[in-house]
Residue, then its C-alpha position, 0 to 999 in steps of 0.5 A: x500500500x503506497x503512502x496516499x493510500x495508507x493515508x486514505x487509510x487513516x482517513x476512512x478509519x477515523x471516519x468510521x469511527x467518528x460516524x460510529x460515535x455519533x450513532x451510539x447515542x440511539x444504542x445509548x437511548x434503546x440500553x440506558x448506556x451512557x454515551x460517554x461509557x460507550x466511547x470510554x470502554x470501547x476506546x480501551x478494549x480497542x487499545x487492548x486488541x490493536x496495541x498500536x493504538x494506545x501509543x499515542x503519548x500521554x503528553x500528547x493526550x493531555x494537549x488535545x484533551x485539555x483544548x478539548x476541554x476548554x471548548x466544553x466549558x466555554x459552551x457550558x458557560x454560555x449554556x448557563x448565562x448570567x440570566x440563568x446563573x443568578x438563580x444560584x451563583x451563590x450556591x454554585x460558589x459554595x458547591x463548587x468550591x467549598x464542596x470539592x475541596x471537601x470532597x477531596x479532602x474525605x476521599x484522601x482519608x478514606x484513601x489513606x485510612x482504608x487502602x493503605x496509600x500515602x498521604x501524597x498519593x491519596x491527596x493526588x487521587x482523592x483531588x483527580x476524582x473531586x470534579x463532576x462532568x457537565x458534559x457526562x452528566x446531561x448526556x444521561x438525561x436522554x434529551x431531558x433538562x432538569x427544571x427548576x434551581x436544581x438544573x442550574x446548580x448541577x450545571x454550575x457546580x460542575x463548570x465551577x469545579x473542573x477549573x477548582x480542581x484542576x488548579x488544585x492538582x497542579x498546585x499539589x504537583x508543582x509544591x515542594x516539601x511538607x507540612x505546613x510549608x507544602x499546604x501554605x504553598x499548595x494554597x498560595x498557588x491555589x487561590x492564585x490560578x483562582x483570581x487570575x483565571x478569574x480575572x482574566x475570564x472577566x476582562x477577555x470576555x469584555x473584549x470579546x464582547x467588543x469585537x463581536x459588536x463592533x467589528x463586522x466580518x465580510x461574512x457570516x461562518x466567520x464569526x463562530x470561528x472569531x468566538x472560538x479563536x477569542x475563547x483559546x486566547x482567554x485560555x491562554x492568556x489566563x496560563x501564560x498569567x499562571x492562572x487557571x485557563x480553565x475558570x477564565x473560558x467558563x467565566x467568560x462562557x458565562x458573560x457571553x451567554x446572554x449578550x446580544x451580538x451579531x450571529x449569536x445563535x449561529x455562535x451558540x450552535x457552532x459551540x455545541x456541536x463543537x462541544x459533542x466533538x471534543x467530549x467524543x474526541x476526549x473520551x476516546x482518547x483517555x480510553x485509549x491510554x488505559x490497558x484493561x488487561x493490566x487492572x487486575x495485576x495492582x488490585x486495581x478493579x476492587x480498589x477502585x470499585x471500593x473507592x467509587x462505592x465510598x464515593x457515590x453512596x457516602x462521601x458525595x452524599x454526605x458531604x454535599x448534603x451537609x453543603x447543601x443545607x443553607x441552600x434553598x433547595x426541596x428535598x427530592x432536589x437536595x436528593x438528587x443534587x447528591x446523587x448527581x456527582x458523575x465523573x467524566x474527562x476531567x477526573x481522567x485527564x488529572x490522572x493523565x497529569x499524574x502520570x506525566x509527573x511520573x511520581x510513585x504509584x502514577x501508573x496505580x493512580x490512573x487505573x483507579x481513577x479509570x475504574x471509578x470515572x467508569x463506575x460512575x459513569x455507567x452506574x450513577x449515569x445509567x441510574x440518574x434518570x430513574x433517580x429523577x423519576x422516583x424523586x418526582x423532579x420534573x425533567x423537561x423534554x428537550x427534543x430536537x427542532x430540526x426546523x428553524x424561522x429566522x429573519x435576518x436584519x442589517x442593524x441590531x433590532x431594538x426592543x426585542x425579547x425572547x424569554x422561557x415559561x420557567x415552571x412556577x413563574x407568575x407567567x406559568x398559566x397566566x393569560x396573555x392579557x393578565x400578564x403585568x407587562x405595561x402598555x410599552x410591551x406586546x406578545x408578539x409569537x409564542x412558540x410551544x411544542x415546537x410550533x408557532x402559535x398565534x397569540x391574542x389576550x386571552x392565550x394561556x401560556x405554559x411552563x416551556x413556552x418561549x415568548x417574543x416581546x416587542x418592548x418600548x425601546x425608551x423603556x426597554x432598560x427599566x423593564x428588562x429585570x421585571x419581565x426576568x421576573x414574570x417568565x423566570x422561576 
């Protein structure tokens, strides 16, 4: 076979293998299979039956992983918004990152009390496997949202603590001696890469902002590709800055969310499906680097399933319900935010982080983690929608809309918007003409079960339905909280 033909080769392999992904999520929906599960062990088991194909170099496993995951969190920010954020941001915060340095904290005891680490290896596990996975833990939920405060917070806590755990990881790998010197610079490092990141996530998005508004572009596919070029930058230049790139794409993510720009839903959908690719691309990869056949040999199959118990049926629960306590929160919400502590990438590409500081027990340390994030995943994950279903917790249908009405303008419209019937808002079963919207506001289209309806006064609208206001755009400042207000939670 000459060299073009081999290349072609490769070409049709990586084809297939990418159109085979993107066909597992109807395996995962007819088997309640996690689709992140299908990609993890279906990469691993195909690194045990073609070698080759785990040669990849770890080193270069965590480049792409780590852009990979940038994108997913600079979409999930945007997802969530500041809008969406304010319902919970002072719970996200406290979840975030109160609850995983909690959560670490537990894991290294029981790590170091029951399996017998020490103490700088159970702190270098127990911190990989503290971060939850937003990509993992929506793509459970077969095409459902979870409604209400709930939803927000799970979304939020794990965007939040990817970026808290990461930085903590890197700040324990880069410390030197022990004791109190080693915690004193564990968290000086810490707390650094957290306003830093923060910082620059802020001031980047403010840019970006700028740039989307006031600078055209001669055509419309490039703008998502300017968005995307802005968010690598933020997370470079939050790196350079020794700060965590990862919390300044997700702030800035959420400072995006909901300005107005030219192209915005473009950007957003060109996000999304961008975001799909990276979590296939990272789960295939990490499952790539892993060697089923090599678990058996460190005991590393009873250790991690005794880990992964510990953590999902005591550590998670316990910890992130005495977290949630304070939190404004009913109790099959509660419930449910404890349960839903799903392990993904992250915790798998920190294990990578690991192995590439060749440390003691590194090779040990990522078998474990492997067969945790695994066991969550496909138990926790698979579980999570009966879980939902038993605690009563509404769950709204997001099916796909593979048709779209748009109308484009030059110039920006004034006095436009869109807004979500949250379940429970004043607007919840409220007739159009009852609405407190003010002589300056009309409902112009009201689009449910994914058709148009033509509203008039006495329309009833319902938790779901998005609405299209034209509002005075003299009043359009003054109004904007209040009608936040009628249509939100």
């Amino acid at each position: 076979m000459g060299e073009t033909e081999a290349f072609g080769a490769v070409v049709l392999a990586v084809a297939v293998v990418g159109l085979a992904a993107v066909l597992s999520s109807r395996v995962s929906a007819k088997f309640r299979i996690p689709t992140p599960a299908i990609f993890l062990l279906c990469a691993a088991a195909a690194s045990d039956l073609w070698p080759r194909l785990g040669a990849i170099p770890i080193g270069t496993v965590e480049r792409v992983v780590t852009v990979a995951l940038a994108v997913i969190l600079f979409d999930g920010g945007m997802h969530i918004g500041r809008r969406r954020l304010r319902s919970a941001a002072g719970a996200t915060l406290w979840i975030g990152v109160v609850g995983t340095l909690a959560t670490a904290a537990a894991i290294a005891v029981l790590a170091h009390a029951l399996f017998g680490l020490d103490w700088r290896a159970a702190l270098l596990l127990a911190t990989a496997l503290s971060p939850t996975d937003p990509a993992v833990v929506f793509s459970v939920l077969g095409g459902k949202e979870i409604a209400g405060r709930s939803g927000v917070l799970l979304e939020g806590e794990s965007g939040a603590n990817d970026p808290v755990g990461i930085a903590l990881l890197v700040s324990l790998l880069v410390a030197g001696g022990s004791g109190g010197g080693m915690a004193f610079h564990v968290a000086a490092e810490f707390v650094l890469q957290m306003v830093i990141g923060a910082a620059v996530g802020l001031l980047g998005a403010a840019g970006l902002i700028l740039l989307m508004r006031r600078v055209p572009l001669p055509s419309g596919p490039l703008y998502p590709l300017r968005v995307l070029a802005g968010a690598l930058a933020i997370y470079g230049a939050a790196t350079v800055l020794h700060g965590s790139g990862f919390l300044a794409v997700f702030v800035a993510g959420i400072a995006l969310g909901d300005e107005r720009a030219p192209y915005k839903r473009e950007i957003q959908r060109f996000h999304s499906s961008l975001a799909s690719l990276a979590e296939i691309v990272a789960f295939v990869l990490l499952g790539l680097t892993i060697q089923l056949r090599e678990l058996p040999q460190h005991n590393a199959i009873a250790i991690g399933l005794g880990l992964a118990v510990l953590l999902a049926f005591v550590v998670r629960p316990v910890m992130v319900g005495l977290l949630l306590l304070p939190v404004r929160l009913s109790w099959p919400e509660r419930l449910l935010v404890m349960w839903a502590g799903l392990k993904g990438a992250v915790p798998i590409l920190l294990g990578a982080f690991i192995l590439s500081a060749h440390g003691p027990d590194a090779g040990l340390l990522y078998q474990l983690i492997f067969v945790v994030v695994a066991f969550s995943v496909i138990v926790q994950g698979g579980l999570l929608p009966t879980v939902a279903h038993r605690l009563g917790v509404p769950l709204r249908s997001v099916p796909p809309e593979p048709w779209s009405l748009g109308v484009r303008l030059r110039h920006e419209p004034q006095g436009v918007g869109r807004f979500r019937v949250a379940p429970g808002a004043p607007a919840d079963g409220a007739r159009v003409s009852d609405l407190p919207l003010g002589e300056g506001t009309w409902v112009s289209m009201v689009v449910r079960d994914g058709g148009l309806l033509p509203p008039n006064s006495d329309t009833v609208l319902c938790a779901g339905d998005e609405v299209l206001l034209l509002v005075d755009p003299d009043e359009e400042n003054e109004l904007q909280p209040v009608l936040s207000r009628i249509f939100a939670q």
